[in-house]
N, C-alpha and C positions, 0 to 999 in steps of 0.2 A: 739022627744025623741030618737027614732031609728037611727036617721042622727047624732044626739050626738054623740052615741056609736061606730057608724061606724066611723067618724072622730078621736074619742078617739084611739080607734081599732090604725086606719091606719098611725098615730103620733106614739104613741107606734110603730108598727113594723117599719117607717121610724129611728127614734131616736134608735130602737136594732142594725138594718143594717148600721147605721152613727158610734156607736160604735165598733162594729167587723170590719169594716173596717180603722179606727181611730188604733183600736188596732193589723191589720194585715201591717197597714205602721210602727208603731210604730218601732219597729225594726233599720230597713230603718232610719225612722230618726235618732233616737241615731248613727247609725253608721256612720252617712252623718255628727251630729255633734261632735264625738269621731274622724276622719278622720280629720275634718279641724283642730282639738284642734291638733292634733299629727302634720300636717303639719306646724303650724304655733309656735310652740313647737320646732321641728326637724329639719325641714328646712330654711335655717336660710335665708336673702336678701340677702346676700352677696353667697350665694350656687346656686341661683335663676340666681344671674347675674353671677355669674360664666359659669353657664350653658346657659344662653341667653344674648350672650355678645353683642347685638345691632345691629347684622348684619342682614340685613331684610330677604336674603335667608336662612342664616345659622340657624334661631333663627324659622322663619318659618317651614324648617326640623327637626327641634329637636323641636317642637310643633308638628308635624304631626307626629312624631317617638315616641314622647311620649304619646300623645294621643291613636295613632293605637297598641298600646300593653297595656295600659290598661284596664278596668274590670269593669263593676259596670252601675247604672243606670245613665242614662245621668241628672240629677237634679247633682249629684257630681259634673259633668266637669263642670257645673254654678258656682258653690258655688269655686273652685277648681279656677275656671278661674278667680272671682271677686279675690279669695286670690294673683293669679300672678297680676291681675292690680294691686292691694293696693302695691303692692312691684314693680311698674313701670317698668314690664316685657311690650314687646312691643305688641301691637294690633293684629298685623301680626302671633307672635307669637301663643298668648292667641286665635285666631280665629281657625285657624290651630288648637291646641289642640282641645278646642271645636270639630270642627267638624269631626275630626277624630276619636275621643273615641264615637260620635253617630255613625259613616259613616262605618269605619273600624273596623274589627273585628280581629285582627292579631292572638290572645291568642286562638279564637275559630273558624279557621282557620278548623283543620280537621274535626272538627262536621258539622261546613257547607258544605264542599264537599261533604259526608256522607251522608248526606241529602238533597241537592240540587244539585252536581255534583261537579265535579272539575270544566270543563268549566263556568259554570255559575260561580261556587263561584271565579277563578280569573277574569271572566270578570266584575263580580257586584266590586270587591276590587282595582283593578284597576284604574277603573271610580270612586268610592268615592275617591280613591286618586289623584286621576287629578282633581277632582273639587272638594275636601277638601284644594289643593295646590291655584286653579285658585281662588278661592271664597275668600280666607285668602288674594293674593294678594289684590284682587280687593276691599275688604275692608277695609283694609289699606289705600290703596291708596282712597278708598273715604274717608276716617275719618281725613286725614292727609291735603284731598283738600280740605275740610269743615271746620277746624281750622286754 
């Protein structure tokens, strides 16, 4: 009978903790799904290829350029990314983004020196951008020898 209650007990505070957490993402999500509604809303395919005109360098930098200045938890650049494939932005590109908006941090630049140094913070920025640029190639180039 005591093992009941203790079980009962430890359910309950599991199931309050699964809520307050549920409801501390909450947020987060609506804004992860009010973001894509407005991207895909706003940003039209034809804006997309305007912007990423097919050139594996050039589409590459402006995926690493747009990536490395914006803001937000990295689950967006997912969801952000799928939205550029469905508008058949290229791999190379959508990679580069990807890992740039995790790797780079451009917008909060001076807080990490602030707290970490300047040396360190342009050596760590640096290096994600040489292997956000090396990594986006080399993925490409595997997805493109694979089909």
């Amino acid at each position: 009978m005591m093992k009941d209650k203790t079980n009962r007990f430890l359910l309950l505070e599991v199931m309050t903790k699964a809520l307050k957490l549920f409801f501390s993402i909450l947020p987060m999500l609506l804004a992860t799904i009010g973001l894509v509604g407005l991207l895909q809303t706003y940003v039209s395919s034809e804006m997309l290829h305007a912007l990423f005109r097919g050139d594996i360098l050039v589409d590459t930098l402006m995926g690493t350029f747009s990536g490395g200045v914006s803001v937000g938890p990295p689950i967006i650049s997912y969801i952000i990314g799928g939205e550029l494939m469905d508008a058949g932005i290229s791999v190379y590109a959508i990679s580069a983004f990807i890992l740039s908006w995790v790797s780079l941090g451009l917008v909060q630049l001076p807080f990490e020196a602030s707290v970490l140094g300047l040396r360190f913070m342009l050596i760590r920025n640096l290096l994600a951008l040489i292997f956000a640029l090396l990594i986006s190639f080399a993925l490409g180039l595997t997805l493109s020898l694979l089909s």
